[in-house]
C-alpha positions as CSV (number, residue, x, y, z in Angstrom):
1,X,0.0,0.0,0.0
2,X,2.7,2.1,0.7
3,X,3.8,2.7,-3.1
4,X,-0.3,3.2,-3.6
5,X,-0.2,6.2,-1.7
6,X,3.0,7.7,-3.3
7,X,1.1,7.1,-6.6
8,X,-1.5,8.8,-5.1
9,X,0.4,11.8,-4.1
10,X,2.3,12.0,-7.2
11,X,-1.2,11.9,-9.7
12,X,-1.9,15.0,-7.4
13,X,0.9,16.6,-7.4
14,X,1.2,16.2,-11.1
15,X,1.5,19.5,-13.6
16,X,-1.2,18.8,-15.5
17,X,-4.0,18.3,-12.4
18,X,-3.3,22.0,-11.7
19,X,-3.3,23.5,-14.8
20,X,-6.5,21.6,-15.3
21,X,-7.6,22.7,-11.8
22,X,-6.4,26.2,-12.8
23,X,-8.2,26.4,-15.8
24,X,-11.7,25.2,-14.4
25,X,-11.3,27.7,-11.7
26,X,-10.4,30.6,-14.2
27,X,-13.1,29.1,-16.6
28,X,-15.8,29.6,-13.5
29,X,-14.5,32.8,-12.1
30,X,-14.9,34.3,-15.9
31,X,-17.9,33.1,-16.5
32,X,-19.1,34.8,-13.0
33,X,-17.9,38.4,-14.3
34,X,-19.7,37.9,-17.0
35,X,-23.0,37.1,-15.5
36,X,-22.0,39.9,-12.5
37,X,-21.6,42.6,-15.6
38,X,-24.6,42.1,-17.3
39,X,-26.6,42.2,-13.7
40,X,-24.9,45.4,-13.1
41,X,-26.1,46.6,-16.9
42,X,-29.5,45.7,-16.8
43,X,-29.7,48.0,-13.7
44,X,-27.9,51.1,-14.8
45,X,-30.3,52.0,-18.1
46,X,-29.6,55.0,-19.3
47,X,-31.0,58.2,-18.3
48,X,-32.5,61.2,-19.8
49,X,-32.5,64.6,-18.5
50,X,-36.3,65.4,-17.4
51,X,-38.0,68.4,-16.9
52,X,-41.0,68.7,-14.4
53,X,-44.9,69.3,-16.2
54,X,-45.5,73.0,-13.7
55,X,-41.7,74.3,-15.2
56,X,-42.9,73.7,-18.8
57,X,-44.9,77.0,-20.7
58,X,-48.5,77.0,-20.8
59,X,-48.6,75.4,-24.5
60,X,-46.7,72.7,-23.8
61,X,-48.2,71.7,-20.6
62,X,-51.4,72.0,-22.7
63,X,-50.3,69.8,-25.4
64,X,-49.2,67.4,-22.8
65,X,-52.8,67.1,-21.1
66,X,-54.2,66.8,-24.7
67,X,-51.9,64.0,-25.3
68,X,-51.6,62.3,-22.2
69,X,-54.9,59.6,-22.3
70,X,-53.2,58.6,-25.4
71,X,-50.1,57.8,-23.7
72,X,-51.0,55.0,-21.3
73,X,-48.7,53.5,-18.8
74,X,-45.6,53.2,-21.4
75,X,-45.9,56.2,-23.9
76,X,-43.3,59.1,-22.9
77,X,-43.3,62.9,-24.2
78,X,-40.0,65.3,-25.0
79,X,-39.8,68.9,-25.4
80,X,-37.9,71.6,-26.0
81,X,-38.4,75.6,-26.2
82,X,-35.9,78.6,-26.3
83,X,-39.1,81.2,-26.1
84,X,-42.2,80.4,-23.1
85,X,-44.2,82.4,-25.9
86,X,-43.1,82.2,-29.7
87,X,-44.2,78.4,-30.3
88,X,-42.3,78.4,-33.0
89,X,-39.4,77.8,-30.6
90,X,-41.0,75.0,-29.1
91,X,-40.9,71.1,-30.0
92,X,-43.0,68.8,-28.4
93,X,-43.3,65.3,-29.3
94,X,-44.5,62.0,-28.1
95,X,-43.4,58.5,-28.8
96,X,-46.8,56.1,-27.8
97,X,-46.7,53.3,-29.8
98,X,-43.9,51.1,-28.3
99,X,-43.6,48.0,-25.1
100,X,-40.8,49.3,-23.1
101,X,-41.1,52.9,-21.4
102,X,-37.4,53.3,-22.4
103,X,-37.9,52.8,-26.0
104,X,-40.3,55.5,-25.7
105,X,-38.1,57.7,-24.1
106,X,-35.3,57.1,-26.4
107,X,-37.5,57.3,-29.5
108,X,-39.3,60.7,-28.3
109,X,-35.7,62.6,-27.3
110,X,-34.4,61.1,-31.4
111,X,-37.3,63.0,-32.9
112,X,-36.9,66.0,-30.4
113,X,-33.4,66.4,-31.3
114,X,-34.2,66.2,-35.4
115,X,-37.0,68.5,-34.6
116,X,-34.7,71.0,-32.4
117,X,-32.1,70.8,-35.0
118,X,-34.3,71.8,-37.8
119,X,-36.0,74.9,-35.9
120,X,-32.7,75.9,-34.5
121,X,-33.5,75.8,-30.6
122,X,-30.6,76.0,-28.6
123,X,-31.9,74.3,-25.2
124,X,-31.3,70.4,-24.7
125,X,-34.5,68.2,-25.2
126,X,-36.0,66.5,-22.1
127,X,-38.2,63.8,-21.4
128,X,-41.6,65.3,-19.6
129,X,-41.7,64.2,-15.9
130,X,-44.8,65.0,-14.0
């Protein structure tokens, strides 16, 4: 028995049992990051800058109330003005039609910006907030 054991302890001992033990430990420590990351991602979504329904200008808050059965649970508005009273230096714009509240803020700040750009408004879109 005694040349068993030394066996034994040699098998274990051997280079190859740690780099295979190695390897399943890095294999299973990597494969935990990943899963810890994407845990951490889902949680963190992006944000948009909002801005509250009583700071917006009579118009938009207006348009808002006019649009908000339509919205539902999910839909989401953005706006933008340089001038509380020229509406020609206001965008407002709704995204309604979508499954994730997100999407709708993402798709409703994408139009905003086109429409700022085209009117030439200066102040950053914002996702309405009430």
């Amino acid at each position: 028995m005694a040349s068993g054991d030394s066996d034994d302890k040699q098998l274990f001992y051997d280079g190859r049992m740690l780099k295979h033990h190695f390897a399943c430990f890095a294999q299973a420590l990597f494969t935990c990051s990943l899963i810890w990351g994407n845990l951490v991602y889902a949680g963190e979504p992006y944000k948009f800058p909002y801005a509250a329904l009583h700071d917006l200008p009579g118009p938009l808050q207006e348009a808002y109330r006019n649009e908000k059965p339509n919205l539902g649970d999910i839909g989401r508005c953005a706006v933008t003005f340089d001038s509380s009273m020229d509406q020609g230096k206001m965008v407002f714009t709704c995204s309604i039609y979508v499954k994730m509240s997100a999407v709708a803020e993402r798709k409703a700040m994408e139009r905003c910006e086109q429409m700022r750009a085209g009117r030439g408004i200066k102040a950053p879109c914002k996702v309405i907030a009430e």
